[in-house]
C-alpha positions, 0 to 999 in steps of 0.5 A, a space after each residue: 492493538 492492530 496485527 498479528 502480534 505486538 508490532 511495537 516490538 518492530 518500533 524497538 527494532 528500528 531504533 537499533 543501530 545509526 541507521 535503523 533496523 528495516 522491518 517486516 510484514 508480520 504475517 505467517 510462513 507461506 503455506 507449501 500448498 497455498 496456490 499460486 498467483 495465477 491459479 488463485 486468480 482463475 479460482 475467484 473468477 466467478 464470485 462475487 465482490 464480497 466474496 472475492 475479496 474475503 477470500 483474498 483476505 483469508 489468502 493474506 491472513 494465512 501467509 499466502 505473500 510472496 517473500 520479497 514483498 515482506 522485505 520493506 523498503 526505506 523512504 525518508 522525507 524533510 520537512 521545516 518545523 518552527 524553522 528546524 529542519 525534521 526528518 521522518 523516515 518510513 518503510 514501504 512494501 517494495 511492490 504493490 500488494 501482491 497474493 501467491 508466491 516468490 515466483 507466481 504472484 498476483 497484484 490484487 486490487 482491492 476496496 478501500 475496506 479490505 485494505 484496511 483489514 489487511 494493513 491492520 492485520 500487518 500492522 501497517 497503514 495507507 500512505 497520504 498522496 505526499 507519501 505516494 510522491 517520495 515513494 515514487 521518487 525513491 523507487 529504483 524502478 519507475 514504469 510508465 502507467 499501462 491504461 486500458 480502455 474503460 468499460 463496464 468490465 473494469 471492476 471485473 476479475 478478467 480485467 485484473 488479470 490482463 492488467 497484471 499480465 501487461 504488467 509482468 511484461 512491463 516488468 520483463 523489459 525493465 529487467 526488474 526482479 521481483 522485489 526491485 523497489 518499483 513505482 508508477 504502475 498503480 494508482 494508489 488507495 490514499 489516506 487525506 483529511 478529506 476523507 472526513 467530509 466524504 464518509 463513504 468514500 476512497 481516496 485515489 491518487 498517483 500513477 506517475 508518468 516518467 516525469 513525476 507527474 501523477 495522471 490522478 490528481 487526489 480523488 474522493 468522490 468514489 465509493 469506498 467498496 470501488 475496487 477496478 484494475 488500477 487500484 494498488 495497495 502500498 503498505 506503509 509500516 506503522 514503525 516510523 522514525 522522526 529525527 532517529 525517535 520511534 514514532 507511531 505514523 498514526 500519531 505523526 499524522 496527527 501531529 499538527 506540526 508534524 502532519 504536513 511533512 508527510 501529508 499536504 493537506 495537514 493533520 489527518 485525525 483518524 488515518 483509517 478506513 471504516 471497516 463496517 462493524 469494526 473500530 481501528 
C-alpha cells in the first residue's frame, strides 16, 4: 500500500460517471506558516544533498504544495491490441512538482530516490518516455526549454533558483497562470525497462522543443542520486482507466499487451525506484 491513505478509494472515484471523476494529490491542508517557494529555496542553500532533499520531503510530506498542482489533468492514449482499438487514460499533475504555495511556488528538482518517496507518499508513479510524449502533446501550454550553461555548479541550489526565476519569466510572457496544464520546460525523470539492466541508476528523457521533439533522447547512464537544474517530477496518478475499467498503472505497465501502449520499450515489471532500505 503506498500514500497517505487508501488511494484505491480515488479508483472507485474515477469510474463514477461517463466521463470520469479527476482525482487529486492526497497530501494535507497547507499549513498556514509553511514558507514560501522562495524563502524555502534561500533556507536550503547551504545544506548538503541528502539533507536538501529530506527537507523538501518533509516540506511535501506535511502539505507544503501549492493548490492548483493537486488538481491533475487528463491525458488519454490509443493504442491496438490484437487488432482492437484500447484506450487508456491517466491523469497528471498540471506543472512539475512544485514546494510553497498558490502564489510563491518553487519547482524543485529532485534524485530519482526522492521522487519516488514522494510519488509513493501520494499514490502516484513516474511516467515511462511515451507518457512524457502525449503529456506534452495534450498540455494547453508548450514552452521552449530555457538551457543554461553547464558548469560544476548545476547541481547547486543557486542554480535551481536562477532556472525557475527564468522560468516564472517564461511563464509571464505566455500569460500561463499557475495551474495552466503546461509542458516543455523540464526534463522529466522517467520509468523504462531499461532500468533493469542499470541498477543504480535515473532515466531522463524529454525537454521538447516547439516542434515535438525532445533534446534528451532516453538516457540511463546517470547516477540515480543526479539531481541538476533541469530535472522535473511530473506525477502520474496511480488511478488509470483502460477502456472505462479502473485499473492500477502499475499493473497496465506490467501487462504485455497493454505495456506498449503506454511505454515503447514494452513491459515494465517493477515501475519503481529503489529506495535504499525500502521496498515499494
Amino acid at each position: 500500500m503506498v500514500g497517505r491513505g487508501p488511494w484505491w478509494l480515488l479508483l472507485l472515484c474515477l469510474s463514477c460517471g461517463p466521463a470520469g471523476s479527476a482525482p487529486a494529490l492526497d497530501l494535507p491542508d497547507r499549513p498556514r506558516d509553511a514558507p514560501g517557494g522562495d524563502q524555502l529555496a534561500r533556507s536550503i542553500r547551504d545544506l548538503d544533498l541528502a539533507g536538501r532533499e529530506e527537507r523538501i520531503y518533509a516540506e511535501i510530506a506535511a502539505g507544503n504544495v501549492p493548490t492548483w498542482l493537486r488538481r491533475l489533468r487528463r491525458v488519454e492514449m490509443t493504442g491496438e491490441v490484437d487488432g482492437v482499438r484500447r484506450r487508456v487514460r491517466f491523469w497528471v499533475t498540471p506543472d512539475y512538482l512544485a514546494v510553497g504555495s498558490d502564489d510563491d511556488f518553487f519547482l524543485i528538482p529532485l534524485s530519482a530516490q526522492t521522487a519516488q518517496r514522494v510519488a509513493d507518499l501520494v499514490g502516484a508513479s513516474l511516467p515511462t518516455p511515451r507518457m512524457v510524449d502525449a503529456i506534452w502533446a495534450a498540455a494547453d501550454v508548450r514552452v521552449d526549454p530555457i538551457r543554461l550553461r553547464p558548469d560544476e555548479f548545476i547541481g547547486t541550489m543557486p542554480y535551481f533558483e536562477r532556472h525557475d526565476h527564468l522560468l516564472k519569466g517564461q511563464r509571464l510572457l505566455h500569460d500561463a497562470a499557475p495551474g495552466a496544464f503546461l509542458a516543455g520546460h523540464k526534463l522529466d525523470v522517467v520509468l523504462t525497462p531499461a532500468l533493469a539492466a542499470h541498477p543504480g541508476k535515473v532515466a531522463l528523457y524529454g525537454w521538447h522543443r516547439a516542434d515535438g521533439q525532445p533534446i534528451q533522447a532516453l538516457y540511463t547512464a546517470a547516477s540515480d542520486s543526479l539531481v541538476i537544474f533541469s530535472h522535473g517530477i511530473r506525477l502520474v496518478h496511480r488511478g488509470v482507466l483502460v477502456d472505462g475499467a479502473v485499473r492500477d498503472l502499475w499493473d497496465v505497465l506490467r501487462d504485455p499487451k497493454l505495456a506498449p501502449i503506454l511505454s515503447d520499450r514494452g513491459v515494465i515489471a517493477r515501475a519503481h525506484y529503489p529506495i535504499p532500505g525500502r521496498e515499494p
